[in-house]
PQR file of N, CA, C, O and H, with PARSE charges and radii, in Angstrom:
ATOM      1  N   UNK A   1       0.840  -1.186   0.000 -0.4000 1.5000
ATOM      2  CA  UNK A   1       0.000   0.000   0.000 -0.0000 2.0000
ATOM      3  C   UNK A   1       0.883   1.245   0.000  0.5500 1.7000
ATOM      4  O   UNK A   1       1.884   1.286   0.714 -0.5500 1.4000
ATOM      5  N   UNK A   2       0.584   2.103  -0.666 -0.4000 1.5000
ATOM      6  CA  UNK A   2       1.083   3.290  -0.692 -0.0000 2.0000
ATOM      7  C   UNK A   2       0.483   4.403   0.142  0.5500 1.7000
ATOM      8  O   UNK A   2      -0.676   4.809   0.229 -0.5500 1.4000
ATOM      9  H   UNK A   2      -0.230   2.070  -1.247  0.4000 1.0000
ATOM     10  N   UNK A   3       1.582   4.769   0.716 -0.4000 1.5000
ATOM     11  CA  UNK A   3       0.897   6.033   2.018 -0.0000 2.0000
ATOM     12  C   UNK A   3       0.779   7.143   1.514  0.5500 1.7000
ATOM     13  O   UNK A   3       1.669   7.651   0.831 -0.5500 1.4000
ATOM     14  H   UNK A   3       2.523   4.439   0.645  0.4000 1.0000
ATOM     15  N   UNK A   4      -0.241   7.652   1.746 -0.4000 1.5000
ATOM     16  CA  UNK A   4      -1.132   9.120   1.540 -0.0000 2.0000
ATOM     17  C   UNK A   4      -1.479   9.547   2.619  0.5500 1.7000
ATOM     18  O   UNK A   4      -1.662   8.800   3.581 -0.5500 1.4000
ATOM     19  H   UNK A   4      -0.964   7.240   2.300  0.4000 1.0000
ATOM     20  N   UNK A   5      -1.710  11.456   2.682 -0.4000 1.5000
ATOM     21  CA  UNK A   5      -1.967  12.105   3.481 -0.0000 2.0000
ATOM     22  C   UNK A   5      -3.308  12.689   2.928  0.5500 1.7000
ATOM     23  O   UNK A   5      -3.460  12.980   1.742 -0.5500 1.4000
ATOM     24  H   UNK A   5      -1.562  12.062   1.901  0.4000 1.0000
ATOM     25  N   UNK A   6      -4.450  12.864   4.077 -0.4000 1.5000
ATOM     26  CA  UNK A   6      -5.567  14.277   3.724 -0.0000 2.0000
ATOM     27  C   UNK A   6      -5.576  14.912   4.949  0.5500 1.7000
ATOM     28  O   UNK A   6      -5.120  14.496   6.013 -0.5500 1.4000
ATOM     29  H   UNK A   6      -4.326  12.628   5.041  0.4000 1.0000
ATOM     30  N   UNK A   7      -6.192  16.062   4.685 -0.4000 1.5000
ATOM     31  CA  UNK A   7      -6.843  16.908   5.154 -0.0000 2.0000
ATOM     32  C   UNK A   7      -8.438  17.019   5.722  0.5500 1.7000
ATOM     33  O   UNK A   7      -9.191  17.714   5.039 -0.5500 1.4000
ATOM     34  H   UNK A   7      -6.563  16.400   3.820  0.4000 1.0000
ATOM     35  N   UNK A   8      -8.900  16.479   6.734 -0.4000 1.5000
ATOM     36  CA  UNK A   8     -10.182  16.475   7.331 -0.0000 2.0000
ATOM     37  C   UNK A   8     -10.499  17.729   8.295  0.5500 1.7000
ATOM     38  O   UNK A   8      -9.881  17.936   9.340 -0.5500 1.4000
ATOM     39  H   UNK A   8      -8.289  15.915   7.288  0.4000 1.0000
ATOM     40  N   UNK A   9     -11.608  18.587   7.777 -0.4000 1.5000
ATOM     41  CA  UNK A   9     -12.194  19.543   8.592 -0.0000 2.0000
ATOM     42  C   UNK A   9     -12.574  18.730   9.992  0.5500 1.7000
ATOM     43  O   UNK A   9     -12.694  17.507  10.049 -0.5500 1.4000
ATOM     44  H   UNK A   9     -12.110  18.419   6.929  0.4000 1.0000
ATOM     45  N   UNK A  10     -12.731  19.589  11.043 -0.4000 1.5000
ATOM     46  CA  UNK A  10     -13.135  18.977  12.024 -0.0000 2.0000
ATOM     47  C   UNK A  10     -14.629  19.186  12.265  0.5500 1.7000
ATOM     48  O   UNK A  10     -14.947  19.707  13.335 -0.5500 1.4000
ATOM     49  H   UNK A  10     -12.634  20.583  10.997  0.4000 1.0000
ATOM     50  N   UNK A  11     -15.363  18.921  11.598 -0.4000 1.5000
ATOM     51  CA  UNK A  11     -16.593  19.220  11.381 -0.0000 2.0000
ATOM     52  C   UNK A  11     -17.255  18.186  10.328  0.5500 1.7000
ATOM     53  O   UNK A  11     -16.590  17.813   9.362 -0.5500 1.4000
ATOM     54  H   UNK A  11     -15.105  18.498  10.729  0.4000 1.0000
ATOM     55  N   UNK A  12     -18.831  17.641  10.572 -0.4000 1.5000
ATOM     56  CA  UNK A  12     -19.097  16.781   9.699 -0.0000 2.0000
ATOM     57  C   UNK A  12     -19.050  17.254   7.771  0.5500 1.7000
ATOM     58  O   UNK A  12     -18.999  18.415   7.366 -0.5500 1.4000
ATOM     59  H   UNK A  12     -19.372  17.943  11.357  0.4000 1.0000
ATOM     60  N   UNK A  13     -19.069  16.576   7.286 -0.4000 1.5000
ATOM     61  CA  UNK A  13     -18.070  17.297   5.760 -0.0000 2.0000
ATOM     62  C   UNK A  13     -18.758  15.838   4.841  0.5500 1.7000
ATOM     63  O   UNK A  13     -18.586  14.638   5.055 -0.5500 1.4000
ATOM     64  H   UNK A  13     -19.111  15.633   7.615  0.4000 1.0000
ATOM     65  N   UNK A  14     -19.388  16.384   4.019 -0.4000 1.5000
ATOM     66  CA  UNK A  14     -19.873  15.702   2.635 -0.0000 2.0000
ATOM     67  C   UNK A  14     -19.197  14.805   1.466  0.5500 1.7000
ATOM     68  O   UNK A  14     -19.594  13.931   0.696 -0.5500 1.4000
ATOM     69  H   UNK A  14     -19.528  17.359   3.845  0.4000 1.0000
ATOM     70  N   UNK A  15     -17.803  15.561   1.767 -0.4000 1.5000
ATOM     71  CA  UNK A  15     -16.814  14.551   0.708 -0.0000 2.0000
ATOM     72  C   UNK A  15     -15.707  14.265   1.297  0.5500 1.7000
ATOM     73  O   UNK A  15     -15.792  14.880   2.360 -0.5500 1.4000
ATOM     74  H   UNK A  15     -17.481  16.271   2.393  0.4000 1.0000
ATOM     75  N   UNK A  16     -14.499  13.601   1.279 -0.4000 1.5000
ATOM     76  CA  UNK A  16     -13.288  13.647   1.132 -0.0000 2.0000
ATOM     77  C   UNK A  16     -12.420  14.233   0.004  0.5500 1.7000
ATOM     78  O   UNK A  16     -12.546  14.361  -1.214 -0.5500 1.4000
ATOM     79  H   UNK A  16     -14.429  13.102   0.415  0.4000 1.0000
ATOM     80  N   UNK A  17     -11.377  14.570   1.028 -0.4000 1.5000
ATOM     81  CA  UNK A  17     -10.369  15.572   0.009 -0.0000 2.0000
ATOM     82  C   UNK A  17      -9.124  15.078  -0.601  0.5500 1.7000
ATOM     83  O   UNK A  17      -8.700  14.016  -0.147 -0.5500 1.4000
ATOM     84  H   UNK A  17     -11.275  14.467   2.018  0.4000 1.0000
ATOM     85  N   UNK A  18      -8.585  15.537  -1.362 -0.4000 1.5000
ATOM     86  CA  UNK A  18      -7.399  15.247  -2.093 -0.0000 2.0000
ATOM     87  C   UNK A  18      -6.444  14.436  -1.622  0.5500 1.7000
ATOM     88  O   UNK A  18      -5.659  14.832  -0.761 -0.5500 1.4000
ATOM     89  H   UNK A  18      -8.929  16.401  -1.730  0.4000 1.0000
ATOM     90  N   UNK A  19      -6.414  13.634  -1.952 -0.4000 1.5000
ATOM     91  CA  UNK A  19      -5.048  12.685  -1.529 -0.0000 2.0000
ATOM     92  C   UNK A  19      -3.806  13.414  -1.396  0.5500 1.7000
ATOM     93  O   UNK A  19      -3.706  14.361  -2.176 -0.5500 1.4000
ATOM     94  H   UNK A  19      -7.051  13.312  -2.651  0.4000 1.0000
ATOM     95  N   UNK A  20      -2.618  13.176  -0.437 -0.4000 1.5000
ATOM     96  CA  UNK A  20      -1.377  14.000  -1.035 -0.0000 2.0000
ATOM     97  C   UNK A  20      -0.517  12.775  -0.887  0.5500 1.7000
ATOM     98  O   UNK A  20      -0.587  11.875  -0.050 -0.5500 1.4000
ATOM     99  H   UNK A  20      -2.700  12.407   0.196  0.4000 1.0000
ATOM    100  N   UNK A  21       0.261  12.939  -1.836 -0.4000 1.5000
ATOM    101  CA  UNK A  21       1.469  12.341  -1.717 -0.0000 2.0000
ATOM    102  C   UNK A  21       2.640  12.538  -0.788  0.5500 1.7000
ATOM    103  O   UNK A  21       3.393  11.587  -0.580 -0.5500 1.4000
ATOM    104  H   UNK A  21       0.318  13.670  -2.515  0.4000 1.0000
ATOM    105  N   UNK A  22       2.796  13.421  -0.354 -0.4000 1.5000
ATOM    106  CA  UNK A  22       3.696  13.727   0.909 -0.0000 2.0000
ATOM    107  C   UNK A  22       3.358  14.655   1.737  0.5500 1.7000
ATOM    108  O   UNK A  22       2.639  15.577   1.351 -0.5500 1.4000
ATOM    109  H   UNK A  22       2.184  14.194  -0.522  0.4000 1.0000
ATOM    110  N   UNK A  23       3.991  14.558   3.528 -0.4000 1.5000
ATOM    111  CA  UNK A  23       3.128  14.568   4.039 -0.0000 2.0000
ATOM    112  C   UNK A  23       3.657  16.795   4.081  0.5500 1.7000
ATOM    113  O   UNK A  23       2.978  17.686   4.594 -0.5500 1.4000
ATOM    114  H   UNK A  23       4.576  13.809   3.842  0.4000 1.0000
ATOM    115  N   UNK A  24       4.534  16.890   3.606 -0.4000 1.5000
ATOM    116  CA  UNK A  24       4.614  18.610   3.023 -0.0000 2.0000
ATOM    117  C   UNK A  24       3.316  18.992   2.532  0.5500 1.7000
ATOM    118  O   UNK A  24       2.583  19.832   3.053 -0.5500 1.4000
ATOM    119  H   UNK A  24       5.085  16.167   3.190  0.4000 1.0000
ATOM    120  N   UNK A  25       3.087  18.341   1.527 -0.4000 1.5000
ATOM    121  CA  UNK A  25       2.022  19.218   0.446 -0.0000 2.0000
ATOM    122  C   UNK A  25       0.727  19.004   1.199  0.5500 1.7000
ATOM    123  O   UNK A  25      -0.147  19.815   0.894 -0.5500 1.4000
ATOM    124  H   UNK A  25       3.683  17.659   1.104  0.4000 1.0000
ATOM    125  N   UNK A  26       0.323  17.904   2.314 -0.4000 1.5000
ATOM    126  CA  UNK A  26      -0.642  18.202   2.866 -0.0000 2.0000
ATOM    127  C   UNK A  26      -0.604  19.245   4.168  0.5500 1.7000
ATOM    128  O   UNK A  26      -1.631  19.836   4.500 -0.5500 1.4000
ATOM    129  H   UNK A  26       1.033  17.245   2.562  0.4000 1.0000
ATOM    130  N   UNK A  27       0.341  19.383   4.702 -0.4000 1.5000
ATOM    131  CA  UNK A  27       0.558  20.534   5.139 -0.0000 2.0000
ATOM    132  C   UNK A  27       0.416  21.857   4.900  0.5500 1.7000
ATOM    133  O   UNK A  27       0.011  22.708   5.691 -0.5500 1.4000
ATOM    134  H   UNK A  27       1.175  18.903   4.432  0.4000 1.0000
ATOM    135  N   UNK A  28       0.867  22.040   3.450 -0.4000 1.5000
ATOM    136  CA  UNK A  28       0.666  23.542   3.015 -0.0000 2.0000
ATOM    137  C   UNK A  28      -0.728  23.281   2.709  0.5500 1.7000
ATOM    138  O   UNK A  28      -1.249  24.018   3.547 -0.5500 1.4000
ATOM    139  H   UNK A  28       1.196  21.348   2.807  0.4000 1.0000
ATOM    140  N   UNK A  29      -1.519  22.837   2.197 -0.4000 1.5000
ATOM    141  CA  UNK A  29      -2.968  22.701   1.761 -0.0000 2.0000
ATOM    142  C   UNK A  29      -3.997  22.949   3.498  0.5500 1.7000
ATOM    143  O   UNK A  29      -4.953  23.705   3.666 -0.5500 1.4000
ATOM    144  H   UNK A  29      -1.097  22.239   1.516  0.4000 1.0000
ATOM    145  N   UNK A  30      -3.469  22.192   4.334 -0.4000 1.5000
ATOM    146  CA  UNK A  30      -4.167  22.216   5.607 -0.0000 2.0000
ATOM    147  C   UNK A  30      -4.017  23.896   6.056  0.5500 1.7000
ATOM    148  O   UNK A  30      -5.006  24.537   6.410 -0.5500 1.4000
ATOM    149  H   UNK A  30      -2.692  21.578   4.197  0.4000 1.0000
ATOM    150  N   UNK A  31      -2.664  24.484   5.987 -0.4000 1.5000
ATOM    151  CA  UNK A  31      -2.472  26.187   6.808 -0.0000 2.0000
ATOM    152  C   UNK A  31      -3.560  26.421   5.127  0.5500 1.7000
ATOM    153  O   UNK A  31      -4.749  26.364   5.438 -0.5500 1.4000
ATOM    154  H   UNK A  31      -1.861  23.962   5.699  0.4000 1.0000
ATOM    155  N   UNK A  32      -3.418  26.590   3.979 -0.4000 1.5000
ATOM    156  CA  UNK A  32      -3.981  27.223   3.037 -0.0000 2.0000
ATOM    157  C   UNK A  32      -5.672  27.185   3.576  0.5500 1.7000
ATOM    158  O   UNK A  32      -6.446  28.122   3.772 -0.5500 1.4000
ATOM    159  H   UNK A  32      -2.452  26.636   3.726  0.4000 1.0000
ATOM    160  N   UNK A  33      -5.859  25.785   3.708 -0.4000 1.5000
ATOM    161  CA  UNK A  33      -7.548  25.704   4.762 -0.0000 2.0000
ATOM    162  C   UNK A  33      -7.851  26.825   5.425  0.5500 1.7000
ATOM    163  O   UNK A  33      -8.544  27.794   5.116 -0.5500 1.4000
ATOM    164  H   UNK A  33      -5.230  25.024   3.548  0.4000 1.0000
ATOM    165  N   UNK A  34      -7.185  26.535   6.451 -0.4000 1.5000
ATOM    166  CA  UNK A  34      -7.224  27.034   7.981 -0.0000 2.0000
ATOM    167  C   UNK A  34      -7.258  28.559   7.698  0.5500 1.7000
ATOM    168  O   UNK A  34      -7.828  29.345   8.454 -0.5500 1.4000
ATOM    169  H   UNK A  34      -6.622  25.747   6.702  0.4000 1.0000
ATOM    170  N   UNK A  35      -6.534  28.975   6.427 -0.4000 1.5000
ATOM    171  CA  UNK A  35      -6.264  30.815   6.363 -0.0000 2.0000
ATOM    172  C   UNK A  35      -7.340  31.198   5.429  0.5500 1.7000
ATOM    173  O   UNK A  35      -7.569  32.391   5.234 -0.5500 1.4000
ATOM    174  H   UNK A  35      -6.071  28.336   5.813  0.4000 1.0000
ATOM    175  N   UNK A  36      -8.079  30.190   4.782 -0.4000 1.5000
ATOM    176  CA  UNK A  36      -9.335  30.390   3.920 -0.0000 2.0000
ATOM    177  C   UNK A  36     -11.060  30.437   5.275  0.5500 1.7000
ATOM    178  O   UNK A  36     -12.110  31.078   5.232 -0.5500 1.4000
ATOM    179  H   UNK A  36      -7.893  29.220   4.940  0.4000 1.0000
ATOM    180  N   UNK A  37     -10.646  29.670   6.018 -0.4000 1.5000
ATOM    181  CA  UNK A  37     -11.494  29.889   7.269 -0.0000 2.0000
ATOM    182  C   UNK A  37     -11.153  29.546   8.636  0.5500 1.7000
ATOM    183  O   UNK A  37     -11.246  28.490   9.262 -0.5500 1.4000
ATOM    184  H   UNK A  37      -9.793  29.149   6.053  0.4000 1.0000
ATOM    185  N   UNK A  38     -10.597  31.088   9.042 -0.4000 1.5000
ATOM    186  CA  UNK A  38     -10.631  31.362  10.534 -0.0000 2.0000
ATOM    187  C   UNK A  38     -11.393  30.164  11.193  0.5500 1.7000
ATOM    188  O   UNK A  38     -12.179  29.252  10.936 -0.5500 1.4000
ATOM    189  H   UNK A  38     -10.522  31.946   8.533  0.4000 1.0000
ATOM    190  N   UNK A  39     -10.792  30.639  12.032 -0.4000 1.5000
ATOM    191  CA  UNK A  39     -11.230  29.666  13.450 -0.0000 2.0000
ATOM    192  C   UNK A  39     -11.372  28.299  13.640  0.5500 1.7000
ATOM    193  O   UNK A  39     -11.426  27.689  14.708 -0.5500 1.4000
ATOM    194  H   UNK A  39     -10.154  31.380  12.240  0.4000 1.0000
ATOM    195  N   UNK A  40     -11.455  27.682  11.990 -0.4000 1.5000
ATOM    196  CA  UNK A  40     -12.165  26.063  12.250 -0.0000 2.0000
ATOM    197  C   UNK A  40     -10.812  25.390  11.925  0.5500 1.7000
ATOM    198  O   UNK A  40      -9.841  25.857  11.330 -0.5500 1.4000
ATOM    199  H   UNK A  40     -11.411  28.177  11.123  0.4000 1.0000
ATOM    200  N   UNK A  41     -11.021  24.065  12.518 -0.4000 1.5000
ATOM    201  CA  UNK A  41      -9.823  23.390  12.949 -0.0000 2.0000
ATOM    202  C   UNK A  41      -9.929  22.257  11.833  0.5500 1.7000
ATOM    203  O   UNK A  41     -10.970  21.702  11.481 -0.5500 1.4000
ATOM    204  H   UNK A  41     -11.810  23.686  13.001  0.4000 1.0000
ATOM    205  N   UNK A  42      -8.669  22.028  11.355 -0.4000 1.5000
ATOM    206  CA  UNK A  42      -8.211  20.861  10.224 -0.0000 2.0000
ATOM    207  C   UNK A  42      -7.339  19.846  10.624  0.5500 1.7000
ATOM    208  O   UNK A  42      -6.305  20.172  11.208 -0.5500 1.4000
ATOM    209  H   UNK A  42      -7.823  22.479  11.640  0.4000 1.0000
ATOM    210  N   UNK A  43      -7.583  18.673  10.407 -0.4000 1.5000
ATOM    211  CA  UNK A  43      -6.946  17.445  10.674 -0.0000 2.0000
ATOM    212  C   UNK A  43      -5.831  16.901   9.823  0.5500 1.7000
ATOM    213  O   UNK A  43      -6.300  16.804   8.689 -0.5500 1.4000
ATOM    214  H   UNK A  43      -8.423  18.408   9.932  0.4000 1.0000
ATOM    215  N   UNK A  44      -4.657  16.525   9.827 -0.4000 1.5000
ATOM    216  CA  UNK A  44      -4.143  16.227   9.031 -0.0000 2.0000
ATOM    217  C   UNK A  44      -3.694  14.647   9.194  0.5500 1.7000
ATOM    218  O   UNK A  44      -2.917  14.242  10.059 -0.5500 1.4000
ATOM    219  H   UNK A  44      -4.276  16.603  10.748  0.4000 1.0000
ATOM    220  N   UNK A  45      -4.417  13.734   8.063 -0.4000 1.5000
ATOM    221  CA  UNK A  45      -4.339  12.390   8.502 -0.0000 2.0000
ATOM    222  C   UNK A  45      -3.731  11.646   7.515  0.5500 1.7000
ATOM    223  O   UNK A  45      -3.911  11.805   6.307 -0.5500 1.4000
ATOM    224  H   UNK A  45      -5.048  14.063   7.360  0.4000 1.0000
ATOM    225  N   UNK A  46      -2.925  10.738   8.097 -0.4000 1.5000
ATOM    226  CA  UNK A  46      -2.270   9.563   7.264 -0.0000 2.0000
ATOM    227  C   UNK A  46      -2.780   8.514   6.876  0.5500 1.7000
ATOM    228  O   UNK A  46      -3.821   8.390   7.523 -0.5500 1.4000
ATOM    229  H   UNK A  46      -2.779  10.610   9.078  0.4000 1.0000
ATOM    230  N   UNK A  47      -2.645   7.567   6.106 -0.4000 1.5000
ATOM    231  CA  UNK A  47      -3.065   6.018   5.734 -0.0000 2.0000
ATOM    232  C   UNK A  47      -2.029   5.430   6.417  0.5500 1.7000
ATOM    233  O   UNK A  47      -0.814   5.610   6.334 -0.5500 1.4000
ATOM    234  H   UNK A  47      -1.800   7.668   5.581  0.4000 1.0000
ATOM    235  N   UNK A  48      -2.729   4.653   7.147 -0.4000 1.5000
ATOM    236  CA  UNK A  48      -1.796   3.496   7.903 -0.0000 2.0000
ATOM    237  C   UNK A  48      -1.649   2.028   7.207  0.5500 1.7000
ATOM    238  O   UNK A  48      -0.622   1.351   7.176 -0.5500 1.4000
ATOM    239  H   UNK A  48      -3.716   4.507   7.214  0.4000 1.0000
ATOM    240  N   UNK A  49      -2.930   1.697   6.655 -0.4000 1.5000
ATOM    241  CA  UNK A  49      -3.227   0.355   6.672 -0.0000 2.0000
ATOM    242  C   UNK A  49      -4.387   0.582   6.354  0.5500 1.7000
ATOM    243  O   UNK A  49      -5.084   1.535   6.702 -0.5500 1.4000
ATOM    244  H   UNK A  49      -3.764   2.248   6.680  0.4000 1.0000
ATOM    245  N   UNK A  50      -4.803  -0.793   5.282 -0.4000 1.5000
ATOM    246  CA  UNK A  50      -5.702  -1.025   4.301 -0.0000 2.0000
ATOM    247  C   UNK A  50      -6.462  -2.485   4.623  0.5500 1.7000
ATOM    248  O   UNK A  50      -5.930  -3.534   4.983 -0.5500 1.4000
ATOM    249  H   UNK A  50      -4.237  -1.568   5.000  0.4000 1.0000
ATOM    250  N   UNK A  51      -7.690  -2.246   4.409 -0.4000 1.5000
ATOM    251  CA  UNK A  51      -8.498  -3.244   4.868 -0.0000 2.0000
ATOM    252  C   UNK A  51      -9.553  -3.451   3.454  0.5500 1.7000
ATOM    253  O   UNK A  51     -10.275  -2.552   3.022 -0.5500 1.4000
ATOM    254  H   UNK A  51      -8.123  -1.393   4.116  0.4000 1.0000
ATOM    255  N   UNK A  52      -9.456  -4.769   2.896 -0.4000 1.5000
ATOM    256  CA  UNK A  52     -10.535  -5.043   2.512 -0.0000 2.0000
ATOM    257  C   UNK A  52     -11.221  -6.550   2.054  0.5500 1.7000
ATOM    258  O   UNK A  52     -10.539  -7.560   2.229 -0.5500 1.4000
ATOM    259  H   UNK A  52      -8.870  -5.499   3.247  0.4000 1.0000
ATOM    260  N   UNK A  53     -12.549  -6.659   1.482 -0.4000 1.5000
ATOM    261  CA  UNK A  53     -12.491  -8.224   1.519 -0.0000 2.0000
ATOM    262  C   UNK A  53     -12.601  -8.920  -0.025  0.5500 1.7000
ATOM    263  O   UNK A  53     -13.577  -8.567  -0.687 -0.5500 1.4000
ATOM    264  H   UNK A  53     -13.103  -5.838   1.340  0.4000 1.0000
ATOM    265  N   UNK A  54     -11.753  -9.788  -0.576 -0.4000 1.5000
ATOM    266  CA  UNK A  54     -12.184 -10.324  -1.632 -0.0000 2.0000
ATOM    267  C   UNK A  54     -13.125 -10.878  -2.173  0.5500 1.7000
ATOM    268  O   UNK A  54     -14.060 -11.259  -1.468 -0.5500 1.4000
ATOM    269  H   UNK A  54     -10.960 -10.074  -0.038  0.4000 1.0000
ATOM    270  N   UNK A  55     -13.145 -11.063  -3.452 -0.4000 1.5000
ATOM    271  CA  UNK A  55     -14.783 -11.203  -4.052 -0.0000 2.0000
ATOM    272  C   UNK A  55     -15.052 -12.497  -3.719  0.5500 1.7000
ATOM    273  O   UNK A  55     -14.100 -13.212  -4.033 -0.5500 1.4000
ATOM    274  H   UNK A  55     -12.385 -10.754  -4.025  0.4000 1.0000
ATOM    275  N   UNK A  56     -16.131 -13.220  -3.111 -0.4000 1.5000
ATOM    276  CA  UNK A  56     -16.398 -14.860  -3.001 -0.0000 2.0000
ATOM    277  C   UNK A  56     -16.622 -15.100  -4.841  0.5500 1.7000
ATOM    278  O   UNK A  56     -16.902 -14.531  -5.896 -0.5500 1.4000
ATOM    279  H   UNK A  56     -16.904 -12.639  -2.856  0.4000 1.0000
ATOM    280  N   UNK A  57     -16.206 -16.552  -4.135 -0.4000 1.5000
ATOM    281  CA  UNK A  57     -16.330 -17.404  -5.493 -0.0000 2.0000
ATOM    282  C   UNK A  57     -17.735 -17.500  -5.240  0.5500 1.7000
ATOM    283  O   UNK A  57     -18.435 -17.201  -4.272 -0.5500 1.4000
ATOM    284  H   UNK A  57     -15.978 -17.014  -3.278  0.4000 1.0000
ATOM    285  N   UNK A  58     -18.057 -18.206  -6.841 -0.4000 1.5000
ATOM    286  CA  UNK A  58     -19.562 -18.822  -6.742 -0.0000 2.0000
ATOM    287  C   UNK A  58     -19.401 -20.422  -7.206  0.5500 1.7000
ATOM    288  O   UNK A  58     -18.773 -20.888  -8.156 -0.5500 1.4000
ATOM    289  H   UNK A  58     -17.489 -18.449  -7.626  0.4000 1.0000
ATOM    290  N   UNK A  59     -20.266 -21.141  -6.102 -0.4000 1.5000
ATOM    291  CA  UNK A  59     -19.884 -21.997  -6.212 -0.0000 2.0000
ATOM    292  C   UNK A  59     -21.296 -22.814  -7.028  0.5500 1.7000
ATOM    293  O   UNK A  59     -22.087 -22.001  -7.507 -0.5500 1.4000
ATOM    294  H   UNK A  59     -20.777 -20.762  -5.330  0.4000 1.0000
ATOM    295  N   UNK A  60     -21.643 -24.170  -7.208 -0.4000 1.5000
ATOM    296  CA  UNK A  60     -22.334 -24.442  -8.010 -0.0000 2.0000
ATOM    297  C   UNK A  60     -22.440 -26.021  -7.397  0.5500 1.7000
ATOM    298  O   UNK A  60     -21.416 -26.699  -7.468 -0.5500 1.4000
ATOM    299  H   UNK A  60     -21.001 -24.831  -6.819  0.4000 1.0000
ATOM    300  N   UNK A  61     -23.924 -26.752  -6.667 -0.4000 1.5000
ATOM    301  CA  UNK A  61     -23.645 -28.162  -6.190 -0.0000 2.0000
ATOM    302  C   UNK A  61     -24.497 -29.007  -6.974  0.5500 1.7000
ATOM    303  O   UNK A  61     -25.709 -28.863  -6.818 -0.5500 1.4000
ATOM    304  H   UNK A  61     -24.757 -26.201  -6.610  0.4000 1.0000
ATOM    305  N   UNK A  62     -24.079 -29.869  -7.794 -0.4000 1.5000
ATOM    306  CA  UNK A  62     -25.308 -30.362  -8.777 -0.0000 2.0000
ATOM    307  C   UNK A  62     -26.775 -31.511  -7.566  0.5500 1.7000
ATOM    308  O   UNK A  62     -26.706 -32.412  -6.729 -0.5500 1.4000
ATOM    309  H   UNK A  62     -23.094 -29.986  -7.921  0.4000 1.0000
ATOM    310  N   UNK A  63     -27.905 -30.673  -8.246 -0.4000 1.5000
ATOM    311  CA  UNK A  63     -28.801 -31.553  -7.664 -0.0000 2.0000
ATOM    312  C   UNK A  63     -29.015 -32.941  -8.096  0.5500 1.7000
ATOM    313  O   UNK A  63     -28.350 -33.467  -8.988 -0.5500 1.4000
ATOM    314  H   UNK A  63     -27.960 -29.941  -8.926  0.4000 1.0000
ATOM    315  N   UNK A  64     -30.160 -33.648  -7.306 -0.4000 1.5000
ATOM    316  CA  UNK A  64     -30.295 -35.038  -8.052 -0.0000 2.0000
ATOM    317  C   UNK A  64     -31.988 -34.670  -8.917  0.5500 1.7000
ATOM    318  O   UNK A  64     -33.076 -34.107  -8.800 -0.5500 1.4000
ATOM    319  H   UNK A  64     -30.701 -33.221  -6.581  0.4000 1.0000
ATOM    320  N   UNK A  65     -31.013 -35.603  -9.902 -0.4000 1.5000
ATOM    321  CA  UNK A  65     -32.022 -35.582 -11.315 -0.0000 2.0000
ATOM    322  C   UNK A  65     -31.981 -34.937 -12.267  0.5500 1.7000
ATOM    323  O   UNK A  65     -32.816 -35.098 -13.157 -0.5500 1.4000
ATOM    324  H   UNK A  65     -30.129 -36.061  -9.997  0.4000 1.0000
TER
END
């Protein structure tokens, strides 16, 4: 997995934001936030670790007859 940084308002929020590739450029994007609106507070979060589940097979049991 490749590590990425965002930016989460601290407030409930409709989308997710831009991926960054390092954790600089999410930095300058988070103060660029923060100086676009006073007072409200921004999160700056990493990917740790990836979770997910593979597709099931389909399986097939012949009946009788």
């Amino acid at each position: 997995m490749e590590t990425f940084f965002m930016i989460l308002k601290d407030q409930a929020q409709d989308y997710m934001g831009k991926r960054h590739q390092s954790e600089i450029n999410a930095r300058l994007e988070a103060e660029r936030l923060a100086r676009k609106e006073v007072g409200q507070k921004f999160f700056l979060m990493k990917a740790v670790d990836r979770c997910m589940v593979e597709a099931q097979p389909v399986t097939w049991d012949k009946g009788e007859g």
